[in-house]
C-alpha positions in Angstrom: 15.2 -20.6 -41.1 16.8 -24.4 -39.8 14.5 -26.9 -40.5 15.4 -30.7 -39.4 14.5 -33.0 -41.7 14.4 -36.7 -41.2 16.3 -38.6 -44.3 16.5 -42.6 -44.9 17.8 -44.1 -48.1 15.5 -47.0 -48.4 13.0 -46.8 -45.2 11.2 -44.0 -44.6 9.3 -45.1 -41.1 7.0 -42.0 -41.6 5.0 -43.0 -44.7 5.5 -46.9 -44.5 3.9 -47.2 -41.0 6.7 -49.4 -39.5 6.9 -49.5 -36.3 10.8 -49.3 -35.3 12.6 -49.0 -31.7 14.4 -46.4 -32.5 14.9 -44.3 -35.6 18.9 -43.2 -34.5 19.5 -47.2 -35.7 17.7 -47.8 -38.7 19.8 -48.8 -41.3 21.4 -45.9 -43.4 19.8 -43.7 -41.1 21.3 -39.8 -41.6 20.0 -36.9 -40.0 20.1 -33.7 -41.8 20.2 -29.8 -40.4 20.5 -27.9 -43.5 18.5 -24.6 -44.9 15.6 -24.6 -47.2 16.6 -21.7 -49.5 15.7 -21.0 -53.5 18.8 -23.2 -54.7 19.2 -26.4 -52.7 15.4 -27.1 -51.1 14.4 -28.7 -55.1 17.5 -31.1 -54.5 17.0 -31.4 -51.0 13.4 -32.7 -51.0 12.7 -33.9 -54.4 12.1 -37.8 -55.3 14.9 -39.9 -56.1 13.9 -40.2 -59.6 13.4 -36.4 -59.8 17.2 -36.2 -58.6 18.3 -39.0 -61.1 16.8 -37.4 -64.2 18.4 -33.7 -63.1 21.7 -35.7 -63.1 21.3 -37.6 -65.9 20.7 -33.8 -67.7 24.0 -32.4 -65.8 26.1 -35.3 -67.8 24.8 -35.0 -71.2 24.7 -30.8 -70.5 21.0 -30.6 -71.0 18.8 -28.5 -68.9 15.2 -29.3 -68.9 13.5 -26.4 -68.0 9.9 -26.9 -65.8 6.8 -26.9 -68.1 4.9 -25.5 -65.5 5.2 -21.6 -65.5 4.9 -19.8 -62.3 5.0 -16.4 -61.1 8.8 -16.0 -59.5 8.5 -12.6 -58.7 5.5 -13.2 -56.4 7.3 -16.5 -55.4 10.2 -14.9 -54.2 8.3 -12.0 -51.9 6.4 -14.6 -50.6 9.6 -16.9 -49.4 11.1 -13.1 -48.3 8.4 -12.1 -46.3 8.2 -15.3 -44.9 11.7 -15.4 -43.7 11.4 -11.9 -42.6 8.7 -13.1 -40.2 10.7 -16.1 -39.1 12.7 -13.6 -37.5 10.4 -12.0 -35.2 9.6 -15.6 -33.5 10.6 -15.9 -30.2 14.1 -18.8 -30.6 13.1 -20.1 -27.5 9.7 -20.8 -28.1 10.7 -22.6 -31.0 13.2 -24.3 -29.4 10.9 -25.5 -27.3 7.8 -26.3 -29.8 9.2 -26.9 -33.1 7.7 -30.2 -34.8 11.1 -31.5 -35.7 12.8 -32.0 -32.6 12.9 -34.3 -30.4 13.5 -32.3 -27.3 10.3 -31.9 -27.7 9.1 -35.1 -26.9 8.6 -36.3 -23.4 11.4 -37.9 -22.2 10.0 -41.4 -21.7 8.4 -41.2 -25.2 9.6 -44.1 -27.3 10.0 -44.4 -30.8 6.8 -45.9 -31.8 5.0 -42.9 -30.1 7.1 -40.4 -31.9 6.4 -42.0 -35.2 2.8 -41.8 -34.8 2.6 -38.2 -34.1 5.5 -37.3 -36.5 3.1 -39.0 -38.8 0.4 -36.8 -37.8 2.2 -33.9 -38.5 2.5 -34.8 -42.1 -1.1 -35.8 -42.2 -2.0 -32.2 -41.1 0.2 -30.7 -43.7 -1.5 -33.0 -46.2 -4.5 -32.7 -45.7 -4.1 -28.7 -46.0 -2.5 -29.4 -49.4 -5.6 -32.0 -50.4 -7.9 -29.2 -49.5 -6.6 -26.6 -51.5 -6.1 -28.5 -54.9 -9.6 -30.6 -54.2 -8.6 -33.5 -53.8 -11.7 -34.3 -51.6 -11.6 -38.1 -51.2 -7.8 -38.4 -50.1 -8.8 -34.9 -47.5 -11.5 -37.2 -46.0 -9.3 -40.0 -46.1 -6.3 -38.4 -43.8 -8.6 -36.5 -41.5 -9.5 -40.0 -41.2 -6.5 -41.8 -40.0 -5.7 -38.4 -38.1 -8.6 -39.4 -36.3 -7.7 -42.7 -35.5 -4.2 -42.1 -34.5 -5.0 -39.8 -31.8 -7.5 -42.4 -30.3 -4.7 -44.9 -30.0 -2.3 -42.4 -28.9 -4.4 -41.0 -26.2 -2.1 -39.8 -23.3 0.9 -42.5 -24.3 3.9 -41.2 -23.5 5.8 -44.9 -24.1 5.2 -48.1 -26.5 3.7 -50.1 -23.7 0.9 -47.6 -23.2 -0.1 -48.3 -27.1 -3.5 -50.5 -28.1 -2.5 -53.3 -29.8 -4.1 -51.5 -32.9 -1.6 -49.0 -33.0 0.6 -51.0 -35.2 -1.9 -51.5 -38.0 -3.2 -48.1 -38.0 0.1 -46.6 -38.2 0.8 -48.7 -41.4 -2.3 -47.6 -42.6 -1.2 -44.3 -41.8 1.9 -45.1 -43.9 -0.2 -46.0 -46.9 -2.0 -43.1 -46.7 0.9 -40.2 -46.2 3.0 -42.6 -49.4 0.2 -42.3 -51.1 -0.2 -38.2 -50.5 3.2 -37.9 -50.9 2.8 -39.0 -54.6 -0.2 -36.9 -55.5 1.4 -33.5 -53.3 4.5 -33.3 -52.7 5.8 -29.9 -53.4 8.9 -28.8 -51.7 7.9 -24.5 -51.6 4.2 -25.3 -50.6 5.7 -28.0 -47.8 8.0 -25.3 -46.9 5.6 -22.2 -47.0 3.5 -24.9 -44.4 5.8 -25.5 -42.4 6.4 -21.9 -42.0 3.1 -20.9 -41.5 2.6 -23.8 -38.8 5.5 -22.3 -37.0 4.5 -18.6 -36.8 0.7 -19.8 -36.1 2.1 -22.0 -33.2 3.9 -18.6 -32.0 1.4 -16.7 -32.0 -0.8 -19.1 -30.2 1.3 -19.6 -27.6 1.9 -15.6 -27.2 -1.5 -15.5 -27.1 -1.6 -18.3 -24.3 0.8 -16.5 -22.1 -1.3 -13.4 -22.0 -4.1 -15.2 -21.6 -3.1 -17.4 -18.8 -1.0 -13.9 -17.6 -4.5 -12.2 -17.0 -6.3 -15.3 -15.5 -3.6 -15.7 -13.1 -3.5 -11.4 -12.5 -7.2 -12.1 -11.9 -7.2 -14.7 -9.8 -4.3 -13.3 -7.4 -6.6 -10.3 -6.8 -9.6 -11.7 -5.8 -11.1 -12.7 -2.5 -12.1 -16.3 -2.2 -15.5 -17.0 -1.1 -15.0 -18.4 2.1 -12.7 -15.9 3.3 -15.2 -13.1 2.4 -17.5 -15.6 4.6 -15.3 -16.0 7.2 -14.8 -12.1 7.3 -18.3 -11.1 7.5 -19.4 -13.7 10.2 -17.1 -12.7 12.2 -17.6 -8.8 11.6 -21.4 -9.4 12.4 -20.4 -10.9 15.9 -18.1 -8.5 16.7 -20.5 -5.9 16.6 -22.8 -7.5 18.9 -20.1 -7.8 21.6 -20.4 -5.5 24.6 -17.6 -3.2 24.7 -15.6 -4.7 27.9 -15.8 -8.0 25.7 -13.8 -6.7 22.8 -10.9 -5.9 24.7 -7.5 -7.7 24.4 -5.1 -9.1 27.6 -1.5 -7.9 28.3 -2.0 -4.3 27.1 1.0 -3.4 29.3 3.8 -5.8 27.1 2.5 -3.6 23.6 5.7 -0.7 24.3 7.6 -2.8 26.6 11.1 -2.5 24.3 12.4 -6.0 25.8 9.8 -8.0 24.5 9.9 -9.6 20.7 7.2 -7.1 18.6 6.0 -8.0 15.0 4.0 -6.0 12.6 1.5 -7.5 10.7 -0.3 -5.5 8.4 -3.5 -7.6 6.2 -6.6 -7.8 5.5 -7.0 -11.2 5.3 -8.0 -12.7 8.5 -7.1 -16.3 7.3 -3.8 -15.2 6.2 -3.2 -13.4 9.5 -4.2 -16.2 11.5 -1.8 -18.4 9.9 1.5 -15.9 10.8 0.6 -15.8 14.0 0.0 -19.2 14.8 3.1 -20.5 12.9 5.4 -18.4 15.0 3.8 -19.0 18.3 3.9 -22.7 17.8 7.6 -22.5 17.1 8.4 -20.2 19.6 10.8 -21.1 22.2 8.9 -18.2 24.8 5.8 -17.5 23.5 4.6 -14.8 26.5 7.6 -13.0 25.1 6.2 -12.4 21.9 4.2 -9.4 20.8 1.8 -9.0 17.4 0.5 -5.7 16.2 -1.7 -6.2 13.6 -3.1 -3.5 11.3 -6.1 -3.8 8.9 -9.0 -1.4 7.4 -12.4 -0.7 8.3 -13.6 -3.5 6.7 -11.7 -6.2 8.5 -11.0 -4.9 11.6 -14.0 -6.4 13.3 -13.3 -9.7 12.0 -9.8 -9.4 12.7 -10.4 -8.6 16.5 -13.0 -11.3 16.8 -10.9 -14.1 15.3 -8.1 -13.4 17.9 -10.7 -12.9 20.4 -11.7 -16.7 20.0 -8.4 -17.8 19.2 -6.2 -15.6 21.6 -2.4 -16.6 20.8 -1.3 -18.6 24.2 0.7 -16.7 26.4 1.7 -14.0 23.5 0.2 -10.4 23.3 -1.8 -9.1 20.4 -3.4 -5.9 18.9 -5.8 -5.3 16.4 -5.6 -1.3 14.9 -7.5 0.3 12.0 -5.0 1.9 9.7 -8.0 4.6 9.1 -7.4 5.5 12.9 -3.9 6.8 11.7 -5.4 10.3 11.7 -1.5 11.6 10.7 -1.6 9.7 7.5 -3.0 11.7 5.4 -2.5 13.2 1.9 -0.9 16.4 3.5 2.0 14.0 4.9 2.0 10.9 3.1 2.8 11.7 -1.2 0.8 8.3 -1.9 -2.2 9.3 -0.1 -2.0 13.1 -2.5 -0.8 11.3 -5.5 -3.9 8.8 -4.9 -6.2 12.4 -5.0 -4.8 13.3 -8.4 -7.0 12.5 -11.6 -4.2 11.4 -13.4 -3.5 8.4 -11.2 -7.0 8.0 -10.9 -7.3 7.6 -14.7 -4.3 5.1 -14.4 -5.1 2.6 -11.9 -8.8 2.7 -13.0 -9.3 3.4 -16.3 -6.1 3.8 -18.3 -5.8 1.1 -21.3 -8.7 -0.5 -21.2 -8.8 -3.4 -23.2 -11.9 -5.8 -24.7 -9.8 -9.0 -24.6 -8.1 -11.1 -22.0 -4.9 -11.3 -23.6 -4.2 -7.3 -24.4 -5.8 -6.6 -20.6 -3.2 -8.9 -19.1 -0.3 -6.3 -18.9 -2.4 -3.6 -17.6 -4.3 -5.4 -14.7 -1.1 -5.7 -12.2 -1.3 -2.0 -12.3 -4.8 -2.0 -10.8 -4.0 -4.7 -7.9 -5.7 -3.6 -4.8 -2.9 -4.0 -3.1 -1.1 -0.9 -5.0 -3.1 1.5 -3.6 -3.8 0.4 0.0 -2.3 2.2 2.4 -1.6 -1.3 4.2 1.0 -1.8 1.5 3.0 1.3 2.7 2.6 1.5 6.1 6.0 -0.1 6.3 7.6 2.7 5.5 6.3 4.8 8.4 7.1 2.0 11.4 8.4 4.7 14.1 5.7 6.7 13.8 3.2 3.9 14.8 5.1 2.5 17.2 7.3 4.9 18.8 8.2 3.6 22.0 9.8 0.8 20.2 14.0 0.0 19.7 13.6 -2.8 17.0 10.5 -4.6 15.1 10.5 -7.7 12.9 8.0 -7.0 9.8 6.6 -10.1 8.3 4.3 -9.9 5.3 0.5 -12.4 5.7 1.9 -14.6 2.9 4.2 -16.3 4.9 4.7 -19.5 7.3 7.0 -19.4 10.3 8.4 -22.8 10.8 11.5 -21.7 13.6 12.0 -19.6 16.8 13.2 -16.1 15.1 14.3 -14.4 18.5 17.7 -14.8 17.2 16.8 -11.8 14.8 17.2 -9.2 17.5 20.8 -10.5 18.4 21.8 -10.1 14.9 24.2 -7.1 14.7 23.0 -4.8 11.9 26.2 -2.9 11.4 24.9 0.5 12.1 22.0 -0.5 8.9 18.5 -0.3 9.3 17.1 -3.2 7.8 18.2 -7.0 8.2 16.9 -8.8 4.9 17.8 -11.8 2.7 19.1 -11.0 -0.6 17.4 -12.5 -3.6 20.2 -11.5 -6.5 21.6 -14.3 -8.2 23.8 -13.9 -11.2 22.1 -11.2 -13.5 18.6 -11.3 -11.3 16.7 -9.0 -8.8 19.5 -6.9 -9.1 18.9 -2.8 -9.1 18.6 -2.9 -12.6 15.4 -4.9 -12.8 13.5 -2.7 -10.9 14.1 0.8 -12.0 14.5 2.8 -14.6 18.0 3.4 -15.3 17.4 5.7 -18.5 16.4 8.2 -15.9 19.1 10.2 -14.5 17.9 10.4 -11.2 18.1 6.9 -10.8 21.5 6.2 -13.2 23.2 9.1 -10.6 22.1 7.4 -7.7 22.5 4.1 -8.1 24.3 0.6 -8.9 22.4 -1.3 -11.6 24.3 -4.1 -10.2 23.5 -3.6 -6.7 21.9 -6.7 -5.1 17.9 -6.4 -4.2 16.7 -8.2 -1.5 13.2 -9.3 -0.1 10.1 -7.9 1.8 8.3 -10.4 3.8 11.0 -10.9 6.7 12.6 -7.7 7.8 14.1 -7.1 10.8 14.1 -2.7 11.8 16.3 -1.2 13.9 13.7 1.9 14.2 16.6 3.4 16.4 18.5 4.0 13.3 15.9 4.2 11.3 14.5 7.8 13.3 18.3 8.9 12.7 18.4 8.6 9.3 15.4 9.6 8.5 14.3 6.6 6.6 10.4 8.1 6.3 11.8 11.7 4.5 13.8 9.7 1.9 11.4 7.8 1.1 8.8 10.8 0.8 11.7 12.1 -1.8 11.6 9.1 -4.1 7.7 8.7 -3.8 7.7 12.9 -4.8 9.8 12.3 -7.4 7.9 9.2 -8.7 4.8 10.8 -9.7 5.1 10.3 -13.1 5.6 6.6 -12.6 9.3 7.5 -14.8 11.2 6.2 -11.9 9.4 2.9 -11.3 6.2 1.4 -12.4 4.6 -0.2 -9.4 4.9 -1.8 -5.8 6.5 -1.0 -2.8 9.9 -3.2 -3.2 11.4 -0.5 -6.1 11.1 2.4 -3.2 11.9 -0.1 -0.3 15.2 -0.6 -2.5 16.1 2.8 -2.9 15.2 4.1 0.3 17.3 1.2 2.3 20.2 1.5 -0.1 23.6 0.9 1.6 21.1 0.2 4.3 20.5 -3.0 4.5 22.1 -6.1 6.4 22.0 -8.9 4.5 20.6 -12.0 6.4 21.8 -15.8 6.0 19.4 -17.1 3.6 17.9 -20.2 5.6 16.2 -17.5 7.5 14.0 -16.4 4.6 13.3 -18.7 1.8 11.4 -17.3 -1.0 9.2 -18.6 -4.3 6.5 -20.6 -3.4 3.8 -18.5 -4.9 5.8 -19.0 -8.2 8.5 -20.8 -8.4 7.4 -24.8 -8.7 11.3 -25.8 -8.2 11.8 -24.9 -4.9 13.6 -28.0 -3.3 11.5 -28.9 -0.1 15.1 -29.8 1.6 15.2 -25.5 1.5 12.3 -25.1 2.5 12.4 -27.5 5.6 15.4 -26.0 6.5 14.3 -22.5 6.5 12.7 -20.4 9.2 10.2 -18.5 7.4 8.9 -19.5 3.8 7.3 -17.2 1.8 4.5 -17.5 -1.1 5.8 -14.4 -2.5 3.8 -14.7 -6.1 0.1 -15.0 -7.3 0.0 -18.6 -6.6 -1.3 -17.8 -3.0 -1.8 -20.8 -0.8 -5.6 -19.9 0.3 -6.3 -19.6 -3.8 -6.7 -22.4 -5.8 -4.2 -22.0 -8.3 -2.2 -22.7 -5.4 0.8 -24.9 -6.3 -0.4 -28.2 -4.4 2.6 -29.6 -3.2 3.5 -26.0 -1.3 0.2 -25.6 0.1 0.5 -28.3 3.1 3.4 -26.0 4.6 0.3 -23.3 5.3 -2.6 -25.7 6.1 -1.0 -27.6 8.6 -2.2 -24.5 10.7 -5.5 -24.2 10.1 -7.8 -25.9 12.0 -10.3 -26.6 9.8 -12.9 -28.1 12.6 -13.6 -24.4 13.7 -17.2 -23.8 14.0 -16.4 -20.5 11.8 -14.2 -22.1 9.4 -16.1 -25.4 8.5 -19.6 -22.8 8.5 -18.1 -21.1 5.6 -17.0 -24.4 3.8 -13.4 -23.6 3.2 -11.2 -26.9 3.3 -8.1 -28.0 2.9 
């Protein structure tokens, strides 16, 4: 295990307490990456008087021999079995948290501020040393200046942030660590501390992960309160309508095969609202554009009564219930019979239960909602709801339209099926991250380096699609899937293998992906780009929304409406 140690010949800036700019230029400044084994770590760490006395014994040819008996064999399984742990941490979280580097730091930390928390670190180890041999009064004494050097260092990140008491406490700091350093100093037990800090560090931040995993699982899945408002307000007045009232404009442009046709397919009225408006503001002919929207039994009234308010300009729209769909049923559709079986109902409901947030967190994706919704894989069964139609842009109610997207149905697919922007880069979303390559079936069938590409923005030539008979292969995978041994979850992993060698793939400025995950997303892409996607948990009507995304999707919402401002959701 590498441990950096910080070595000066005559100042040592961590017990003294003296402030310096920089401890890269103190005078006979060295900086040491060795190992702390059995044979060098006495040399290593010991005093310099310690070191003098062993030298003195190497020239005369004496070997002093330690008074102090301990029990080696016990010794050396504890140093083994703590090495044999060290090996199991995860090198990039130490990388990233280990106490001796600097890299660690933030960038504009200067040196005073490092010195004070390097000094804090040593106080820690310290005072777990006092502790354990009793020495009460010097314990007391370090939780003590501990105490005092977190309340000057506060949030500081540079020198100038520092109280002008930080220099005298860290010199009183100084006193106290020289002083400990006398009365404890042990290399093994500083080493076996160090150790222990380390794999306790892990295995907090493993924790962490899984922790903030299941929150964020959590929070992705759930409906926020003023949506479920918004939803039931609008359900209520739905219902009161007279029949003649609930009915749509334009019936006639729904199977006209010159016009532009989107499928939408939510339950989120919100979300909805916001893909439609985006695309109709940026249209170049909105009367040529036409939305059918599917949603379930719960949200279809509110789904036709939001549009009924806010019709879409010139464009046409439709609201279906994807329980009307009396063909999809489990005789014809393998989710629907699969969803029937006790088996997947033990998996998606009760399947690995588990009493704690962060054993739960890499089980709850597989009970998402959205897995089991028929919404979710309605895509795969476009010509048989719309028939009458030659091509259909799919877009999913996570994203924001920001160009005129006509040009879609001029782009020449090539005899494909579907038009889509490819998300590989280098070693990622490629086949092999998807599905499960130990399986024959899939090893046979496919490329593990073949390039995925995204849902969300999908242009279907349903011409082609009807030829090829898109809907059977995709039954075939499903069929063969039962098991889960093919794939785990979602509809991507089947979208992939049921368009392979079938897809177009689309210049990326039409579709840019991430913002429901990925924080580095340059907003030069993303102005640039003709839809944007919050592809991720990080929805933008959730507030674990990543702020500086979120003003993309609000912009249009008008947040005045009577409904919208009655059930307190805001910006």
């Amino acid at each position: 295990m590498q441990v950096l140690l910080l070595c000066a010949a005559r100042v040592d800036p961590i017990y003294s307490g003296k402030l310096v700019p920089d401890w890269s230029r103190e005078p006979k400044f060295k900086l040491q990456n060795f190992s702390l084994n059995r044979d060098d770590s006495l040399q290593l760490l010991s005093r310099p008087r310690d070191v003098t006395r062993r030298k003195l014994g190497e020239r005369t040819g004496v070997i002093k021999m330690e008074t102090v008996q301990q029990d080696d064999e016990a010794l050396v399984k504890l140093e083994n079995a703590g090495f044999e742990r060290s090996k199991a941490v995860d090198s990039a979280v130490l990388g990233k948290y280990s106490l001796w580097r600097r890299e660690n730091e933030n960038e504009k930390a200067d040196a005073n501020v490092r010195l004070m928390r390097d000094q804090m670190i040593m106080a820690r180890i310290y005072s777990v040393l006092a502790k354990s041999r009793d020495k009460l009064d010097l314990y007391r004494e370090l939780l003590a200046r501990i105490k005092e050097s977190q309340r000057s260092l506060g949030e500081a990140t540079a020198d100038s942030d520092l109280p002008k008491s930080a220099s005298e406490r860290a010199k009183a700091m100084g006193q106290v660590l020289s002083k400990a350093r006398d009365q404890l100093y042990d290399c093994k037990e500083i080493t076996h501390r160090l150790r222990s800090m380390l794999q306790s560090a892990d295995e907090q931040v493993r924790s962490l992960k899984k922790q903030s995993t299941f929150l964020s699982q959590l929070a992705a899945k759930t409906i926020p309160n003023g949506i479920h408002c918004l939803s039931m307000r609008l359900t209520i007045d739905y219902y009161l309508l007279s029949p003649e009232k609930r009915k749509f404009p334009n019936s006639e442009n729904l199977e006209d095969p010159d016009l532009y046709h989107y499928a939408l397919f939510s339950d989120n009225v919100l979300a909805a609202s916001v893909v439609v408006n985006s695309t109709i503001v940026n249209a170049k002919e909105p009367e040529k554009h036409v939305f059918h929207l599917v949603t379930d039994k719960l949200n279809f009234g509110a789904m036709n009564m939001w549009f009924l308010l806010n019709p879409p300009g010139d464009a046409t729209i439709h609201v279906e219930n994807v329980d009307d769909f009396k063909w999809l049923n489990s005789s014809y559709c393998p989710v629907l019979k699969q969803l029937e079986s006790a088996a997947m109902k033990e998996y998606y409901f009760k399947a690995d239960r588990q009493k704690t947030l962060s054993a739960g967190s890499s089980n709850l994706k597989y009970r998402n909602p959205k897995y089991l919704s028929m919404l979710n894989h309605l895509r795969f069964y476009l010509p048989q709801v719309y028939p009458k139609l030659n091509k259909i842009l799919f877009l999913d109610d996570d994203i924001v339209v920001q160009k005129d997207l006509t040009g879609l149905w001029e782009v020449d697919l090539n005899g494909n099926v579907n038009g889509a922007v490819e998300t590989c880069g280098e070693s990622f979303h490629r086949f092999d991250k998807y599905l499960n390559f130990s399986n024959p079936n899939i090893s046979q069938n496919f490329d593990p380096n073949a390039c995925g590409w995204a849902y969300g923005m999908n242009i279907f030539d349903l011409e082609e699609w009807k030829k090829k008979d898109i809907t059977g292969i995709y039954h075939k995978w499903q069929n063969m899937n039962e098991n889960r041994l093919l794939w785990k979850l979602g509809t991507l992993p089947p979208g992939l293998m049921t368009f392979y060698k079938l897809t177009h793939p689309l210049d990326k400025s039409w579709h840019v992906l991430g913002l429901g995950y990925n924080p580095t997303v340059e907003h030069a892409e993303i102005d640039t780009a003709a839809v944007i996607h919050y592809n991720g948990n990080m929805k933008p009507w959730l507030e674990i929304a990543m702020t500086k995304y979120r003003p993309y999707w609000t912009q249009y919402i008008n947040y005045e409406h009577s409904y919208v401002r009655g059930c307190k959701i805001s910006q």
